[in-house]
C-alpha positions as CSV (number, residue, x, y, z in Angstrom):
1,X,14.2,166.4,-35.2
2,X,14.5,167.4,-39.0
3,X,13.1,164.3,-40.3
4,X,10.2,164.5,-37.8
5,X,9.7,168.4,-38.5
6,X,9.7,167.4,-42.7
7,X,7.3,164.7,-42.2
8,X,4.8,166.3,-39.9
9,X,4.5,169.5,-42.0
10,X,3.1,169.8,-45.5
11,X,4.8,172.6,-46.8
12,X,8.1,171.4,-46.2
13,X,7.3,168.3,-47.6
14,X,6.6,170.0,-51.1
15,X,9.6,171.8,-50.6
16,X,11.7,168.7,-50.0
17,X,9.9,167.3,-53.8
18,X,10.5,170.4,-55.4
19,X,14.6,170.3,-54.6
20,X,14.7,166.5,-55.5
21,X,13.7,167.1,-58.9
22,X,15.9,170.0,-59.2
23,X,19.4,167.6,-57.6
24,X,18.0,164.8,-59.4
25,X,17.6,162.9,-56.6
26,X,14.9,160.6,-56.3
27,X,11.9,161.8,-54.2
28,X,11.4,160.1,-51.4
29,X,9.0,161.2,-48.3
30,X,11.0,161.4,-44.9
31,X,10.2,158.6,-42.7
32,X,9.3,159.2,-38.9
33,X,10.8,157.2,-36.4
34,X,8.3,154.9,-34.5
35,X,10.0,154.2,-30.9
36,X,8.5,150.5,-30.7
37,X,10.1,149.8,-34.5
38,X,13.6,150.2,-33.8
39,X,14.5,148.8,-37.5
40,X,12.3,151.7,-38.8
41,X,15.5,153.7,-37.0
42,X,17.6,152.2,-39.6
43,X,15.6,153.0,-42.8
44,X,14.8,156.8,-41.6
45,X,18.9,157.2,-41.9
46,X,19.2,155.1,-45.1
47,X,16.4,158.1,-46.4
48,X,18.3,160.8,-44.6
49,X,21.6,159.9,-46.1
50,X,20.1,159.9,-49.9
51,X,18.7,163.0,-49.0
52,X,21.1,164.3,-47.7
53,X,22.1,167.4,-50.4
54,X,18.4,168.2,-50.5
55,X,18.0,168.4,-47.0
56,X,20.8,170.7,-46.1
57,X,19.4,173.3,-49.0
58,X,16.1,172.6,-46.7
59,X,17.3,173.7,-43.8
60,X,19.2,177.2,-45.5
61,X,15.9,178.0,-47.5
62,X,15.2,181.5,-46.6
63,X,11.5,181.2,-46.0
64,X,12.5,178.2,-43.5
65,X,14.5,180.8,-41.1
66,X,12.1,183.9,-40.5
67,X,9.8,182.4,-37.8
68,X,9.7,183.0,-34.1
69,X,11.5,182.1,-32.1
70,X,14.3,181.7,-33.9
71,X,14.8,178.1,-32.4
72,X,11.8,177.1,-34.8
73,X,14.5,178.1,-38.0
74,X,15.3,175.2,-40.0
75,X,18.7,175.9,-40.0
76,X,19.1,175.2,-36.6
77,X,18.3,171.5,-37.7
78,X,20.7,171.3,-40.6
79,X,22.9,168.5,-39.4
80,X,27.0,169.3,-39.7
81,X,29.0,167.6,-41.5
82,X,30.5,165.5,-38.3
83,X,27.0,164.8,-38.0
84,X,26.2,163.2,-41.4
85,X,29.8,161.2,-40.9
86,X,28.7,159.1,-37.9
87,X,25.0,158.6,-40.0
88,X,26.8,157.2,-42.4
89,X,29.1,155.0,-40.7
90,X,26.2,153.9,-38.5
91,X,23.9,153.0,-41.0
92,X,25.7,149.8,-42.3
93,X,26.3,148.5,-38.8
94,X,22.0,148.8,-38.8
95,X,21.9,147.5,-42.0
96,X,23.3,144.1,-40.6
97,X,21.0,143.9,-37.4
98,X,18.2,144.6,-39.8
99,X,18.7,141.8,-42.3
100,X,19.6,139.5,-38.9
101,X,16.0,140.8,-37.4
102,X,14.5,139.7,-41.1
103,X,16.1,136.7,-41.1
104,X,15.5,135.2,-37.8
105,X,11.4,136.6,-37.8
106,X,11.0,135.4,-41.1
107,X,9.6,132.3,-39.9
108,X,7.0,132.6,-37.3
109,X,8.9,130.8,-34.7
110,X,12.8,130.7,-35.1
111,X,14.3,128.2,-34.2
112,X,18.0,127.2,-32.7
113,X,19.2,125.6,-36.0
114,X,18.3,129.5,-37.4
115,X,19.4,131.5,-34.8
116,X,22.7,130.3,-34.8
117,X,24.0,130.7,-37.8
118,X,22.5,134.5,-38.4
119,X,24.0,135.1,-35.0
120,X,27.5,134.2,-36.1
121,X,27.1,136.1,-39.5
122,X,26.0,139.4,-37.2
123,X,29.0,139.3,-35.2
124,X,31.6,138.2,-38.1
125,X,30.2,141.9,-39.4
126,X,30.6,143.7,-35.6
127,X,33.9,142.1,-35.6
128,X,35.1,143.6,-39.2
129,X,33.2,147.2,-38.2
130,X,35.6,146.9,-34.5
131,X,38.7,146.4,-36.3
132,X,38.0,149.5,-39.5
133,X,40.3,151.9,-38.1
134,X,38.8,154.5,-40.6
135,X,35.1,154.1,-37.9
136,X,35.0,156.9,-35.2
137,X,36.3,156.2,-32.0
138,X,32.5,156.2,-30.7
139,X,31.0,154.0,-33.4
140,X,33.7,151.5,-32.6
141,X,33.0,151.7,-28.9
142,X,29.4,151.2,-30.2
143,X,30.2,148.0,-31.9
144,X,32.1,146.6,-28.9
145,X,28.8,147.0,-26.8
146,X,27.0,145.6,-29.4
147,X,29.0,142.4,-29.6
148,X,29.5,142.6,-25.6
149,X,25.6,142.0,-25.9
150,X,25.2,139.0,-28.6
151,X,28.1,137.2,-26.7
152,X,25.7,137.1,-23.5
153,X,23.3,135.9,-25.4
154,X,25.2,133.8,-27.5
155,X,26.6,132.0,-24.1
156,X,22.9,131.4,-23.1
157,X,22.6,128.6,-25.8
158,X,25.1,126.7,-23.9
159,X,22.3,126.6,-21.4
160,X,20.4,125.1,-23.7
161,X,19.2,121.5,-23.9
162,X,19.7,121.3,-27.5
């Protein structure tokens, strides 16, 4: 809900500049997250996360928190730091399906001989992310879905003719 509230208004979005060059962080515009783009999902939390100081002084700004309702206060969309933990333990496990999705749609039809091989590197990485003890109990349980999921599909190309 931040990163939508940032991108949609103007003022904030000077705000968010203005706090980059005083961190020192380099100024990058939120991204919003487009439903049908899933991999877009990844990059808004890879912009999040190297925002991250400059969006929690955001949120506490005091010219952000004297609206109402007092629901429309940014700082009841400052993230905690629980919050910014499973963002960025989740981002690498995106990462990985990203550069699989890139890899596999780089050419305009992918073929088994393609597939295979990127499939076997994505769930290589699920399998090291399952077994890091240091992951959350609910990012792990994430990854064991995940890999639940590419095994089905995996299994189809037994299936297959080739």
């Amino acid at each position: 809900k931040l990163g939508k509230c940032v991108f949609h208004k103007s003022m904030l979005q000077k705000d968010l500049a203005d706090l980059c060059e005083k961190k020192n962080i380099i100024i990058l515009k939120m991204i919003r997250r487009v439903v049908t783009h899933w991999n877009m999902t990844s990059n808004m939390i890879g912009h999040g996360l190297q925002l991250q100081p400059v969006l929690d002084a955001l949120c506490i700004k005091s010219e952000h928190n004297k609206s109402k309702p007092p629901t429309k206060r940014l700082k009841y969309l400052r993230l905690h730091d629980v919050e910014w933990t499973v963002l960025q333990q989740l981002h690498p496990i995106f990462v990985n399906f990203l550069k699989a999705m890139d890899r596999i749609s780089r050419s305009g039809v992918p073929l088994l001989h393609e597939v295979i091989p990127t499939m076997d590197i994505l769930m290589q990485e699920l399998e090291k992310a399952l077994k890091n003890n240091s992951l959350m109990p609910c990012m792990r349980a994430g990854v064991s879905r995940g890999l639940a999921i590419i095994d089905k599909y995996y299994s189809k190309t037994d299936e297959s003719i080739m």
